[in-house]
Every structure is written in C-alpha cells, then in structure tokens.
C-alpha positions as CSV (number, residue, x, y, z in Angstrom):
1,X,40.2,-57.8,130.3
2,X,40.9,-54.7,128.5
3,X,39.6,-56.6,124.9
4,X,36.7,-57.7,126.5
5,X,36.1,-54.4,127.2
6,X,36.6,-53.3,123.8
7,X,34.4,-56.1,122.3
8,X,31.5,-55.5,124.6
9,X,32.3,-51.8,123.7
10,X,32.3,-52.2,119.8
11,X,29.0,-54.7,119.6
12,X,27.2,-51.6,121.7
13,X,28.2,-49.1,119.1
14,X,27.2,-51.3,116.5
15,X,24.4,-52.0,117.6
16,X,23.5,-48.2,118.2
17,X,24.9,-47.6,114.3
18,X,22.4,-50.6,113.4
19,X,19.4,-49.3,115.3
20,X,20.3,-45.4,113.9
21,X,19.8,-46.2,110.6
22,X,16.2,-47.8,110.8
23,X,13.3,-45.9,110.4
24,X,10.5,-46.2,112.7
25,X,6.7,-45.5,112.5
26,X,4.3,-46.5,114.9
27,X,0.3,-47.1,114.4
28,X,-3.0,-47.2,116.3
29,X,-4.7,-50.3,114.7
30,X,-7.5,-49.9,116.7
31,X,-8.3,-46.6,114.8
32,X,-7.4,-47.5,111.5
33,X,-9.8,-51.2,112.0
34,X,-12.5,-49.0,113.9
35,X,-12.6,-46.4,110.6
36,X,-12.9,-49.3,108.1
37,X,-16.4,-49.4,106.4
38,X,-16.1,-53.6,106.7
39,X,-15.5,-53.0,110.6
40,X,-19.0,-51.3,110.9
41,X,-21.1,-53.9,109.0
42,X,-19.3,-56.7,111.0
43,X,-20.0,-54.8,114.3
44,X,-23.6,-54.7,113.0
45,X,-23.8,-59.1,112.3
46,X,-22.1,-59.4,115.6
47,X,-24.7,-57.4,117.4
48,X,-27.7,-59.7,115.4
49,X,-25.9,-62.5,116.6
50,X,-25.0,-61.2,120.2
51,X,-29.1,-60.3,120.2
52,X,-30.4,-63.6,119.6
53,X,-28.9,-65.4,122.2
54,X,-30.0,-62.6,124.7
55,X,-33.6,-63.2,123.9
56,X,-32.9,-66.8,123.8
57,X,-31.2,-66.3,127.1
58,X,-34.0,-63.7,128.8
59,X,-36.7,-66.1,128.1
60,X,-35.0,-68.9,130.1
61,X,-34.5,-66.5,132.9
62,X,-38.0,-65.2,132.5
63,X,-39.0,-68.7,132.6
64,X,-36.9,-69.9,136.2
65,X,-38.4,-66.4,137.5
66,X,-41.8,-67.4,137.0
67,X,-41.5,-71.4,138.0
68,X,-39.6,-69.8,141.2
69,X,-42.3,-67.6,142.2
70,X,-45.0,-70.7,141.5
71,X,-42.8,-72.7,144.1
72,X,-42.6,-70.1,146.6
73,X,-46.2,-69.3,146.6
74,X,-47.4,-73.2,146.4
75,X,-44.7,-74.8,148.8
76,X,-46.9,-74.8,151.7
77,X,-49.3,-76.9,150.0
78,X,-47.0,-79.5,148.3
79,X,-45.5,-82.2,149.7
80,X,-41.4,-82.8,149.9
81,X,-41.5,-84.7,147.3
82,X,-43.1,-82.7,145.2
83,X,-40.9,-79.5,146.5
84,X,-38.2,-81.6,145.9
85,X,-39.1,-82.6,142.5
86,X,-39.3,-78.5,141.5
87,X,-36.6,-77.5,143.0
88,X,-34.6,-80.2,140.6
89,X,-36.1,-78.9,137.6
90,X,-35.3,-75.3,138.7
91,X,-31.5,-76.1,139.1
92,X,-31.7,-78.1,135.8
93,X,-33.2,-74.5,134.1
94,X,-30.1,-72.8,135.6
95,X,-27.4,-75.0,134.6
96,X,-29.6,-74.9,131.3
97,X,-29.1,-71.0,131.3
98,X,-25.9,-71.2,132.3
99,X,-24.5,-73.5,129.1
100,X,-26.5,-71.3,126.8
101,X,-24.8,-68.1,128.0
102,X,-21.3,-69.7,127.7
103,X,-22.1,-71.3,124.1
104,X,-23.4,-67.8,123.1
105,X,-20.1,-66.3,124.8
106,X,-18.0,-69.0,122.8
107,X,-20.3,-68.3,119.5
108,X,-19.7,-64.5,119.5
109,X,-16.1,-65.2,120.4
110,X,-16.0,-67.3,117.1
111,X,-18.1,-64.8,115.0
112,X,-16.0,-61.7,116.2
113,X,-12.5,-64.1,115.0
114,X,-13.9,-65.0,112.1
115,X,-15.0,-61.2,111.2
116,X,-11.9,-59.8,112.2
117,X,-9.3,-62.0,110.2
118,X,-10.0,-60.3,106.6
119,X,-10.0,-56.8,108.4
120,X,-6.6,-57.7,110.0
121,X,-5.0,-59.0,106.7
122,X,-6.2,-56.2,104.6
123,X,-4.5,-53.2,107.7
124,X,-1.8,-55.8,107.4
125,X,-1.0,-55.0,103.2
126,X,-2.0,-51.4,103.6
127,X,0.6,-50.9,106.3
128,X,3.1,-52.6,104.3
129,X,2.2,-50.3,101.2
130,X,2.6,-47.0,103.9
131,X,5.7,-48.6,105.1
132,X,7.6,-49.4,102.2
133,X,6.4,-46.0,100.3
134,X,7.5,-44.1,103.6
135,X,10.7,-46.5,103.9
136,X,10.2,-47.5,107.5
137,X,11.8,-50.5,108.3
138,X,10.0,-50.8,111.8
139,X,6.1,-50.2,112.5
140,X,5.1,-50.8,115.7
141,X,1.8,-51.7,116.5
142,X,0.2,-49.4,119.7
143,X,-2.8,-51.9,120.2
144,X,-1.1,-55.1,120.4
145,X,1.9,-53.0,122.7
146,X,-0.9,-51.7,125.1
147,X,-3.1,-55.1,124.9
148,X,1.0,-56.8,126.6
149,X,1.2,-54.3,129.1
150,X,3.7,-51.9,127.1
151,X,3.4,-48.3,126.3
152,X,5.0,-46.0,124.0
153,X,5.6,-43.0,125.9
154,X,8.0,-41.7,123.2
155,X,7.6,-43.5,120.1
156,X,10.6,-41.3,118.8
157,X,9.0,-42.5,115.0
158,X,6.5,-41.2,112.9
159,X,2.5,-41.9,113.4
160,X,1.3,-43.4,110.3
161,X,-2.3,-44.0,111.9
162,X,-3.7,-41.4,109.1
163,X,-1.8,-42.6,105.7
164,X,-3.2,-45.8,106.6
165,X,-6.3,-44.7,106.9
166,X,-5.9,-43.0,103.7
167,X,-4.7,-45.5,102.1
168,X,-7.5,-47.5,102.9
169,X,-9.9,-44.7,101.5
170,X,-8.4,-44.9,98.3
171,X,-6.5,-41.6,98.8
C-alpha cells in the first residue's frame, strides 16, 4: 500500500514539474481573423453572395403573396377543382421557397468554409512564428475553448492576441 502511495505520489509531482516548465500563451482568434484585411473582403463576397439568394428568395415569397391574395379574393367564384388546383401550386411555391432558402443556407455555409480556410492557415503560421519567438510551448485558442463550452477564467499565460496581430501587419 504504502508504494502505491509513493507511485501515485511521484507521477503527481512529476507531472506538476512537467507542466511547470511549459510556457503558456493564450489567444482570441476571433480578433486576430476579424482584424485581417483578407477577413473584410471575404465578409464583403459573402454578403454578394448571401444578397442574391435573398432577392431570389423575396421574389418567390413576393410571388406566393400575390397568387395567395388572387385565391382569397376569387375563391367564391371558382369551383373546387379549380381552388383545389391553386392551392397545389401554392404549396408547390413554398416547398419551392423552402429548397432555395436551404440551398442558399448550404451555399453560404460552403462559401464562408471555403473563405475561411486560407485565413485560418495563415493565423495558424503566424502563431507559430509568435510562439516559437516568445518560446511558448502551449497556445491555447479562446474561440475554439468558448465555441466547446470552456472558459478561461485564469489563463495564468500570456495573451499573445496583439503580437499576432502584429505580426500579421508586418510589425
């Protein structure tokens, strides 16, 4: 009993010894992404993007508004089959609406991926540059720990957040 102790005992100060001699930094990529000059002209395709489906999308719905209205205000005067007939093509307009407003949510999806990949692999080098220059064997990542659920409430490290950014201005 009493080595077990002392094993479980020695792996816990080793471990402390083994954690004490790395140095931490953490970083908001969110601010260093959001400051990037590439982030603001992607934001600005995704919004193009984002805006054509909403017309496409407001002119459907515009549309089953208006053939809606024209049922409403001619049902007394057609006959079930006819009503029938209407009401078919409305619900065909909706689904229609609806398929268009999940491809463009599945499109912009895509696009923002696609536009975020480069920004991600260039933070990605530039941290590694800060990291290695500062000699921090652990950066953690504040984003991706809130986007889990965790929080640093006391990072007990170094924010690198600006030398990034720096870094990334050519300073």
């Amino acid at each position: 009993m009493k080595k077990m102790l002392f094993a479980l005992w020695s792996l816990m100060m080793l471990s402390s010894v083994a954690m004490a001699q790395q140095k931490v930094a953490y970083i908001n990529e969110d601010s260093v992404i959001t400051s990037m000059a590439e982030f603001k002209t992607q934001q600005k395709i995704i919004e193009s993007y984002a805006k054509q489906f909403k017309t496409q999308i407001e002119m459907k719905q515009r549309t089953l508004q208006e053939k809606y209205q024209q049922l409403s205000q001619s049902q007394a005067t057609l006959a079930p089959a006819e009503i029938q007939s209407k009401e078919q093509e409305l619900q065909e307009l909706q689904q229609e609406i609806q398929a268009l407003q999940q491809r463009a949510q599945e499109g912009i999806n895509k696009k923002q991926a696609e536009a975020m990949e480069p920004l991600m692999k260039k933070l990605e080098g530039q941290v590694a540059i800060v990291a290695k220059e500062g000699g921090y064997t652990i950066v953690i990542a504040r984003g991706v720990m809130a986007r889990i659920g965790a929080y640093l409430i006391d990072a007990n490290g170094e924010d690198i957040t600006g030398k990034v950014i720096a870094k990334m201005n050519g300073q």
